[in-house]
N, C-alpha and C positions, 0 to 999 in steps of 0.2 A: 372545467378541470376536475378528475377525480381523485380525492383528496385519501390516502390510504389510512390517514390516523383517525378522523373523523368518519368515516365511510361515506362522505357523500358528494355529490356534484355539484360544483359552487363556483366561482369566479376568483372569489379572494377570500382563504381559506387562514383564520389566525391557533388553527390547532398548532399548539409549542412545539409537536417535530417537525411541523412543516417549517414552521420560523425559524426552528434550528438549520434544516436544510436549505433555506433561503441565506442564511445567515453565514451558514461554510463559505457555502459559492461565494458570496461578496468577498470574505475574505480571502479566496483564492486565486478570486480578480486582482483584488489588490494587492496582495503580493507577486504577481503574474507584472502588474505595471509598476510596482518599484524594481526588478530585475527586469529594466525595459531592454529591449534590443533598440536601441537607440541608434539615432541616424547616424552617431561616430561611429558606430562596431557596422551600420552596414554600408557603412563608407568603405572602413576598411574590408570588407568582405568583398565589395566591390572590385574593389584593386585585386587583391588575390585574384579574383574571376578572369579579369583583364591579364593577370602577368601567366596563370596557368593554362586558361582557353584560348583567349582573342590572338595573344603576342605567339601561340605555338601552332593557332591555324587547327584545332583538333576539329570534329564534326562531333554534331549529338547522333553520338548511336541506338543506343535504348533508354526508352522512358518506361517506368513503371510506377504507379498508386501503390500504395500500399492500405491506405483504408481513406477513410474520406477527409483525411486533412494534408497527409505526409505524400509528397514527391520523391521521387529520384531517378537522377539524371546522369546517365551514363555516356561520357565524351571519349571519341579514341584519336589519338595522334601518335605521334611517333615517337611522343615520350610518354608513360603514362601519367594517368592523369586519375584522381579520387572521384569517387562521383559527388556529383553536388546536390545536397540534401535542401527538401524545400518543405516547410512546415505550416501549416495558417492554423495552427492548436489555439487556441481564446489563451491559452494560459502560456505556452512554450513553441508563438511564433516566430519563426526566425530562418535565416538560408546558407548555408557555410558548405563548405568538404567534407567529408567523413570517412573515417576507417572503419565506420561499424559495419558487421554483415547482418544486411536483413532480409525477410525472409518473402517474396517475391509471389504475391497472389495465383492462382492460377491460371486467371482471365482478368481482362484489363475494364472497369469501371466505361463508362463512354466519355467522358473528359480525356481517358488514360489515352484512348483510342483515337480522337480526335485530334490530341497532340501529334501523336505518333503519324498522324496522316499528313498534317502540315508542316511540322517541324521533323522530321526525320530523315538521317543523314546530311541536316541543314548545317550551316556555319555560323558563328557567334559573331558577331562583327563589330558588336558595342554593347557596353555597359551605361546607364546615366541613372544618375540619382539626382533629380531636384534639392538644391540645395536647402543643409538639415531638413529633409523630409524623407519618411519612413518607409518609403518605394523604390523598387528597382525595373529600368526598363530593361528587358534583355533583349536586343535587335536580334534579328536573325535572317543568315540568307539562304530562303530555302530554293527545291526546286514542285513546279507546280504536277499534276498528270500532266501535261504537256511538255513537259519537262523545259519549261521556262523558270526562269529567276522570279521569285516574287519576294517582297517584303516582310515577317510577322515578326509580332513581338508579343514576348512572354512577359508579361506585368505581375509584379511580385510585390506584393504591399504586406507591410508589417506590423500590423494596425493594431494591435489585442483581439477585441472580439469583433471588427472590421475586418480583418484579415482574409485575405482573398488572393487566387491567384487565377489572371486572368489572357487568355489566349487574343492578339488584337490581327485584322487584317487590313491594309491599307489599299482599297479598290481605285485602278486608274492612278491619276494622280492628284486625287485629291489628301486634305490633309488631315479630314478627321478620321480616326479610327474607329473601324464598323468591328462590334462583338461577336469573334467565333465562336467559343463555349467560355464558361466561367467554373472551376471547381467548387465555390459554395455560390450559388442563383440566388439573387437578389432581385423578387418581383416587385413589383409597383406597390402591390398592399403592404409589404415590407418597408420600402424606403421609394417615397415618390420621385425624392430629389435626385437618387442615383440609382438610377435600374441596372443592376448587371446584368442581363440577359441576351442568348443569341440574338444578332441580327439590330441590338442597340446601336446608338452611338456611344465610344467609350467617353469617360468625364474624367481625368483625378481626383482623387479624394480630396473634399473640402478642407480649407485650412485651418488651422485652429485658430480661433476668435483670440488671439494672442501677439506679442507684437514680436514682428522678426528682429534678431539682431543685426542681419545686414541692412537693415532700414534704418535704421537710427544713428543719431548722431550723440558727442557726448553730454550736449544742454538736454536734450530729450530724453534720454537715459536720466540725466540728476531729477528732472522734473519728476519722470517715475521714481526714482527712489526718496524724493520729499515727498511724494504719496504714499508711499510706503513706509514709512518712517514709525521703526517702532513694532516690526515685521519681523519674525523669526529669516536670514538672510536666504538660506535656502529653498524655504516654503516661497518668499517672496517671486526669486528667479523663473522658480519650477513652475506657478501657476501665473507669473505673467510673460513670458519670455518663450518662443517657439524655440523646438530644438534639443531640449534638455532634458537629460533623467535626471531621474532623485540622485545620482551616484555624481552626476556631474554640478549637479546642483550646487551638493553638497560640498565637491571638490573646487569651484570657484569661492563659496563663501567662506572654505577653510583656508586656502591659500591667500586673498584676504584677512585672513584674522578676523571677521567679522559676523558673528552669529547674528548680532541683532542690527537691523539695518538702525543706523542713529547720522547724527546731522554731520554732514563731513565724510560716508563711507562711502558717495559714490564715484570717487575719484579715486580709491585701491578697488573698487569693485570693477569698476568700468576696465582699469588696468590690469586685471585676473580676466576680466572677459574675456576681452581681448588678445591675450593671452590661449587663453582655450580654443579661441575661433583660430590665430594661427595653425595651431595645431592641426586645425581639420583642413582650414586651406593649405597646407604644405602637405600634409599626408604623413606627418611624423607620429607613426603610430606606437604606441609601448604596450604590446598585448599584455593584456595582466591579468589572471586569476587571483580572486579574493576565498580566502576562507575565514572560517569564523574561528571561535575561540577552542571549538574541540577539533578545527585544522580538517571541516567539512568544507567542498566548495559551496559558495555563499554568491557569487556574482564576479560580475566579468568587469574590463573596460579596454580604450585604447591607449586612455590616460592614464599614466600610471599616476597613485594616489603622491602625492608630494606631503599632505597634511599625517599628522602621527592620529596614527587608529590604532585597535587591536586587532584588526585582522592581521590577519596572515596572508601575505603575498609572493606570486609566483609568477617569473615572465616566462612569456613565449614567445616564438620565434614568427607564430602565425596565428589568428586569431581563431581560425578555423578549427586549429587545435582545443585549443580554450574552451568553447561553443560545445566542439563532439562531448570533452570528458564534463563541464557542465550540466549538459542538458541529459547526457547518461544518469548522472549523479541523479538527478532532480524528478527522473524519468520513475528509475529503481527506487525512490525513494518514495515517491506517490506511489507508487504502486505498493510499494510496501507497507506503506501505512494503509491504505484501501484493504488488502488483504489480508493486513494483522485487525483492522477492526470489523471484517464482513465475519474473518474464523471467531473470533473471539464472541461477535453477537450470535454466530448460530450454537456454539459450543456451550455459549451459557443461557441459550433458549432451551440448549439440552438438557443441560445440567436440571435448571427448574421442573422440565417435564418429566427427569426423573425422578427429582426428589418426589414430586406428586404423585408417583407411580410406587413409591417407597412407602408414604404412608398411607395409601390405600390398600398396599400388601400388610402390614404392621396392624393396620382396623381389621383386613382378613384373617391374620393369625392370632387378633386378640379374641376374634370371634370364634374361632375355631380351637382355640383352648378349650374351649365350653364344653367339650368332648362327654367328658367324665361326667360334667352335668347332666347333662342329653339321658347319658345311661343312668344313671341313677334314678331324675326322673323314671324315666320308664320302666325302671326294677319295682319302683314304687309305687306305682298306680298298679301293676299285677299284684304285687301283696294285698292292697288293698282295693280291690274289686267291687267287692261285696259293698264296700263302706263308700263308694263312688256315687251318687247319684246320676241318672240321666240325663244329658243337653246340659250338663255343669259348664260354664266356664272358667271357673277354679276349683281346688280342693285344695284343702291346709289335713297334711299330710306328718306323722310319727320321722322324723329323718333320721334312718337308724347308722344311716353313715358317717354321722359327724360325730365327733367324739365330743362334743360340750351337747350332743343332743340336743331335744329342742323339736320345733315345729318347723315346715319348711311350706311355701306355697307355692303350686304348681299350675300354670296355664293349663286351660284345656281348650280345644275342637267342637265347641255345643254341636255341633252336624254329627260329629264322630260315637261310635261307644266307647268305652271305659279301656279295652282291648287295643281298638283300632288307635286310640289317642297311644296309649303304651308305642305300637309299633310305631306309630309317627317319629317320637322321641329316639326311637333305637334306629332309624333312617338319618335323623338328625347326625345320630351319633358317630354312623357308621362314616357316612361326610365329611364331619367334621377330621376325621382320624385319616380319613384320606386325605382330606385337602388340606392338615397342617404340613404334612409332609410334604407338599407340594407345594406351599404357599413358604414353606422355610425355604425350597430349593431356588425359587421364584423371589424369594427378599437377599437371598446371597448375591445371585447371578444379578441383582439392580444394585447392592451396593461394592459390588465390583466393575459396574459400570458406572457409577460414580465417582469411582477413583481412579477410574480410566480416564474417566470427561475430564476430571479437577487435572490429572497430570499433562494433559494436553493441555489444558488452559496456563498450567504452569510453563510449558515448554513454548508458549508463544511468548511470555513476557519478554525472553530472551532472547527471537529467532530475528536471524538475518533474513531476506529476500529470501535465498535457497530454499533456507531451511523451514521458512511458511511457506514455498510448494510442495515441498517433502510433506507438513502437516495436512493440505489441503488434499494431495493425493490420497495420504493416508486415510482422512474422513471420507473421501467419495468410495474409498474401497470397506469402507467399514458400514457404509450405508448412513453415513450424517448429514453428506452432503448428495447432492443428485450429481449425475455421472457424464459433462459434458461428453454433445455426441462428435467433438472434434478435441484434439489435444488443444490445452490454452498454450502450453509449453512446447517444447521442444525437448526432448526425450535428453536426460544428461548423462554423457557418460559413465560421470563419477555420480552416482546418487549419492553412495556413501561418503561421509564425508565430516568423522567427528572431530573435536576439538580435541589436539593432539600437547601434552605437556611434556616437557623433559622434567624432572625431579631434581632435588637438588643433588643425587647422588646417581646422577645422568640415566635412572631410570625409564621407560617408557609410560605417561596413564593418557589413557584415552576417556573422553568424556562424551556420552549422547547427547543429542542438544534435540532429540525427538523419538516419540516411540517405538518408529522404525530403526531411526541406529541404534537405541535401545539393544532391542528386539537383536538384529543384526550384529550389534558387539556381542551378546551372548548366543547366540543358535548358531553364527556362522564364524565370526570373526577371532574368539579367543580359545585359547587351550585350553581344555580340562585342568589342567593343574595351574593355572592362572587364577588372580585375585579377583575378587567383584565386590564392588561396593555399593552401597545404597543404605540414604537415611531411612530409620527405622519409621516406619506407620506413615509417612509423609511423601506427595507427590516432587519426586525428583529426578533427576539423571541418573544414570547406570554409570558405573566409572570402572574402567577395567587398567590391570595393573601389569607392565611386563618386565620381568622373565615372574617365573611363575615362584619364586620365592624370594622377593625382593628386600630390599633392607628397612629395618623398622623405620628408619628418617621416611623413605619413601611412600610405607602403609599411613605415617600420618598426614602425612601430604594428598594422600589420595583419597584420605577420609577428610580432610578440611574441602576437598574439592567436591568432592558428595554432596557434603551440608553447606556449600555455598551455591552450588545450582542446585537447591531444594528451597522449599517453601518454607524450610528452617535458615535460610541463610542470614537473617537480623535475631537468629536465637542464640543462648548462650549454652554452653553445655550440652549440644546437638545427639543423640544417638546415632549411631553412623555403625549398620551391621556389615560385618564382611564373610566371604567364604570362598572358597575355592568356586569356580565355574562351575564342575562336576557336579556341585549340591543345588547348583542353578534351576529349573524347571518351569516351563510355559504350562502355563493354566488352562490345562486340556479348554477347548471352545473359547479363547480367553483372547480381548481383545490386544493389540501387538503393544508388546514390552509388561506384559501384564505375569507376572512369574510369584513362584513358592520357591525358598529356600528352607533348606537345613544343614543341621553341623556350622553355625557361624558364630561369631564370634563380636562382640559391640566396643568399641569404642565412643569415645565422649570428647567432642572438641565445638570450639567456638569459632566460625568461620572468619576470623575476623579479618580484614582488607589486607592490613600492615601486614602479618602472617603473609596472606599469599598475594602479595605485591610481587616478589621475584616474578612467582608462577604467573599470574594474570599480565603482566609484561608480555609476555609471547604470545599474546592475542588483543589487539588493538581493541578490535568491539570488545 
């Protein structure tokens, strides 16, 4: 293993980013298996499958991969019917309906292929799932090249990082299942116990070393729970009991009453069980979306919670529902935090390489003051000539340029003569007088890119999903980032897309939420005679004001909105300049939302919450 933080090649590498990055992953596991897709949700999913395919007679018409985890499976009948999404993600496996449109390879993977050759225009004939167990068998009755009836089945396990989806063929009529293909291959150096590979025999995934609740009875159950005795109640369930998530776990030991298993609880415990297990054997399902306390979705169930939480809870009518706008949420949201911390580390790898770049211009320009020196030396060694020795490597020299006079000493060239040292100094000089002009225009143009970097860094604190591809675009076009050679996106309609406020005096203010609407609200989007705002010396948003001479309530409403999506927004007494549009100007060569104004005018306000509570009301994030 090549270790990037350490630079070398090792087995088991303890450099701190690597333990940090060992460290994510674990926790992403583990929160991947507390939002388990549990055997209740693919119960219920199951049935759905049964009442939408199997009961309507539809056929699978097109299959397509999507990349090496994600299925989708498109059925036609004579009703329609959603396609059915199939997942084996380590973190967000699972199989349901969906209304999402996605976007469809343009050659099919060889699993994709292989499906399509045995299962296509096949019929769904059965659904089974081993009871509480985290697999689905999908029967199928296809037709062969011969165009005979054969047997297959599409096996869908929803294991975590087990998860696997696997194509089975039943030869003759025997009863084990010989392995078509497998979408994740599982060799023998991998796993001896269970090879997933063409041409195996298929196995089901081993059981967990746990005890089933159809096996037990109520003295064997109290026994477990006088071993347990003293056991937080849900941790207890969860890790000795097949079947269960943390969520259900959790919802037996609350409808119980009982957190801590103690002497006496497993007779309401056993009676909550039992309880739960109805549930799955009637098929009384209560789809339910959970959110949390800022009314984010947070996790699913069939059960709905009976015990008092703070979440927030929302039924649905189908669980499939639940699952799509879940797993979208959860989807946009990794992804969003993956690309507000990829922009943010390369923006402030920037930022450092330019301050470095800053003060090595700053040592150029202090060097190059010297200018005047340069010449004077060298006026000074021609006055005095005469008084020079040969091969000197100093002279202490009359300094008739200083006004406290005095002595002044001067490097010399021992190679050089007295003359040739003089013009050395006036070569110096002439450099120097060149490259401060040069070296000033070169420390502008880097700290103008500094306050580019810092306003970008600013404008991610705040960005939604969009609006960090909006920044990401804008870096690959600015040259921060390299310039993938396929879109990661899909080209949006609407790029533009500021945050839009009504005033209290039903004014219009628009606010940038990135360089580009910046940039966009001023060069294309407002009037000349339109307002523009922006905290003074500080990386912020551009806030533009409509009609183009609005009411004073409104100008300060639009300046508290400046200094609160600025790097001033926790300051008091903020300066907050404004001007018409017209006095607006992009900074010839100047990276995008980078502007010079004049004729403006400052205000001084204090962004504070209370104040623009009404305002921030109309924008949930």
């Amino acid at each position: 293993m090549f270790c990037r933080g350490c630079k070398k090649v090792k087995d088991v590498c303890f450099f701190p980013g690597r333990k940090l990055y060992y460290l994510m992953l674990f926790v992403k596991q583990m929160e991947a298996e507390k939002m388990a897709f549990d055997a209740f949700v693919l119960s219920a999913v199951a049935g759905e499958i049964e009442e939408k395919i199997i009961k309507t007679g539809a056929r699978l018409n097109r299959i397509y991969q999507l990349n090496p985890t994600d299925l989708l499976l498109y059925f036609k009948g004579e009703q329609e019917v959603q396609p059915l999404f199939i997942s084996i993600h380590t973190q967000r496996g699972r199989i349901h309906f969906t209304n999402r449109h996605y976007s469809h390879p343009p050659s099919p993977p060889p699993f994709c292929m292989l499906s399509r050759k045995h299962l296509g225009n096949g019929v769904l004939v059965s659904v089974e799932q081993p009871p509480l167990e985290r697999y689905l068998y999908l029967n199928f009755l296809a037709l062969n090249e011969s165009g005979k009836k054969v047997d297959k089945t599409l096996v869908v396990e929803i294991m975590g990082r087990r998860s696997n989806v696997i194509l089975l063929d039943r030869p003759g009529e025997k009863k084990e299942r010989v392995i078509l293909g497998v979408l994740k291959p599982v060799p023998p150096s991998i796993n001896r116990v269970r090879t997933l590979l063409p041409h195996y025999t298929y196995s089901p995934p081993p059981v967990q070393e746990k005890l089933h609740p159809y096996a037990l009875d109520y003295e064997h159950f109290q026994q477990e729970m006088n071993r347990l005795e003293g056991q937080p109640a849900p941790k207890a369930l969860l890790e000795n009991f097949r079947g269960f998530s943390p969520f259900l776990a959790e919802e037996i030991a609350a409808r119980a009453k009982t957190p801590i298993i103690s002497p006496g609880a497993a007779c309401i415990l056993w009676q909550k069980l039992q309880e739960i297990l109805q549930i799955y054997e009637e098929k009384k399902w209560e789809p339910t979306l959970l959110y949390d306390k800022e009314k984010k979705p947070l996790d699913c169930s069939v059960v709905k919670p009976r015990q008092a939480t703070g979440n927030h809870c929302r039924s649905f009518n189908s669980i499939s529902s639940i699952l799509d706008e879940l797993y979208e949420y959860k989807e946009k949201e990794e992804e969003r935090q993956n690309l507000f911390a990829m922009l943010t580390r390369n923006v402030e790898q920037a930022v450092k390489k330019t301050r470095k770049k800053e003060t090595v211009q700053l040592l150029e320009l202090e060097a190059a003051g010297k200018a005047d020196y340069y010449r004077q030396c060298g006026e000074l060694i021609l006055m005095n000539l005469k008084d020079i020795p040969a091969r000197s490597r100093e002279v202490e020299l009359e300094n008739i340029f200083s006004e406290q006079g005095g002595m002044i000493k001067i490097s010399l060239d021992p190679r050089l003569s007295p003359p040739l040292n003089a013009q050395r100094y006036f070569r110096k000089y002439r450099k120097a007088r060149q490259g401060e002009k040069k070296i000033s225009g070169n420390l502008e143009q880097t700290r103008r890119e500094i306050s580019y970097l810092e306003s970008v860094l600013f404008s991610l604190q705040k960005a939604d999903l969009q609006t960090l591809r909006e920044i990401k675009e804008e870096l690959e076009e600015t040259g921060y980032l390299p310039v993938p050679q396929k879109p990661r996106y899909p080209k949006q309609t609407a790029a533009f897309n500021p945050l839009k406020f009504i005033s209290s005096r039903g004014e219009e203010i628009f606010v940038g939420r990135n360089n580009r609407q910046n940039e966009y609200l001023v060069q294309r989007f407002a009037a000349g005679t339109e307002l523009w705002f922006h905290v003074k010396d500080l990386p912020g948003a551009h806030v533009i004001v409509r009609p183009g001479v609005p009411h004073e309530k409104t100008i300060h409403e639009a300046a508290l909105l400046a200094a609160y999506f600025s790097r001033g927004a926790h300051s008091s007494k903020v300066p907050v300049d404004y001007t018409q549009v017209k006095n607006v100007r992009r900074l010839p060569g100047g990276k995008p939302g980078m502007v010079t104004y004049t004729n403006y005018k400052t205000l001084y306000v204090t962004p504070d919450e209370q104040n623009l509570r009404p305002l921030l009301a109309q924008h949930k994030a």
